[in-house]
C-alpha positions in Angstrom: -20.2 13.6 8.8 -18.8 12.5 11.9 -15.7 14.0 12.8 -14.1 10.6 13.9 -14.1 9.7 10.8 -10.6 11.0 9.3 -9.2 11.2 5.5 -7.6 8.0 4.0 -7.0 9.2 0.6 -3.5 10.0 -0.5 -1.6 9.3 2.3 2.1 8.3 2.7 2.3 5.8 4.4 -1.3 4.2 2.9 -4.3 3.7 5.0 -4.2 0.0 6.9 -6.7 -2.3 7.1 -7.2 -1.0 10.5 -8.0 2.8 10.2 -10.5 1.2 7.1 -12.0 -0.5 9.3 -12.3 1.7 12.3 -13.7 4.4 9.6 -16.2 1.8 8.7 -17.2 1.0 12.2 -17.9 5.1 13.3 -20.0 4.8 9.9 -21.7 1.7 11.0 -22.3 3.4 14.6 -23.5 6.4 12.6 -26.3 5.3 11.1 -27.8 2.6 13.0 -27.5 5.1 16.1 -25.3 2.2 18.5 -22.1 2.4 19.8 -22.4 -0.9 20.6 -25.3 -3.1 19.3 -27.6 -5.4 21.4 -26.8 -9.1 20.8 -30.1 -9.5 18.2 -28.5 -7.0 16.0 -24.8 -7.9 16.2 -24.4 -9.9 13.5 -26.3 -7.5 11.4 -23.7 -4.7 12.4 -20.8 -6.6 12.2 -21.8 -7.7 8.5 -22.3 -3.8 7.9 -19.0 -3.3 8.8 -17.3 -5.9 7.0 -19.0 -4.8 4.2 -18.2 -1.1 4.6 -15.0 -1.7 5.0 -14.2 -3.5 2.0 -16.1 -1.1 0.1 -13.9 1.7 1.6 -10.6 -0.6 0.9 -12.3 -1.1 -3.0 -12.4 2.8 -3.3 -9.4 3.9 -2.0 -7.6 1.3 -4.5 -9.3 2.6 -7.5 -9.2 6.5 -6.8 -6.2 8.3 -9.0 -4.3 11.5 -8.5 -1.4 13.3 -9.6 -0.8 15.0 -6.0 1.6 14.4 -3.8 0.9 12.3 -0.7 0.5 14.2 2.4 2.5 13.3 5.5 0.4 12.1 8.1 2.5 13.8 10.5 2.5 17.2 8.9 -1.3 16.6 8.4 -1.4 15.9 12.2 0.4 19.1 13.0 -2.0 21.2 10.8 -5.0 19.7 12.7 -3.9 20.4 16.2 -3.5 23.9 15.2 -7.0 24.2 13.5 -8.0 22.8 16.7 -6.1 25.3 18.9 -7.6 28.3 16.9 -10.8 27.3 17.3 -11.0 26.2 20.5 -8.2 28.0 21.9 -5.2 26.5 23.5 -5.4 24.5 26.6 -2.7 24.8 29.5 -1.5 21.6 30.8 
């Protein structure tokens, strides 16, 4: 999966129509291989999007769970510090 593409689920605040949609578009960019699509093929890609998107939106309304929500913050935190044991830590 592509890595830009982060976790909506069971977040506090919820996902916005905006980080759907920017999921949907790294998808979009994913599979047809453009980052940004010649003009025959923009409409095609734009209608993927749209239509990714409210799939994704559609999903993430139905999904149940008796967790918690995480923080996005804490969740944030966590990642950076994955990311600084992997790739170790970077002075500014």
């Amino acid at each position: 999966m592509c890595r830009s593409i982060k976790t909506l689920y069971n977040f506090e605040p919820p996902a916005t129509e905006q980080e759907i949609r920017a999921a949907a578009l790294q998808f979009v960019r994913k599979l047809s291989g453009f980052n940004v699509p010649s003009r025959a093929n923009e409409a095609a890609f734009e209608r993927a999007v749209e239509e990714v998107s409210a799939s994704a939106a559609r999903l993430l309304e139905s999904l149940v769970t008796t967790a918690e929500p995480r923080d996005r913050e804490v969740e944030a935190e966590r990642a950076k510090a994955r990311s600084a044991a992997r790739f170790g830590t970077q002075l500014s």
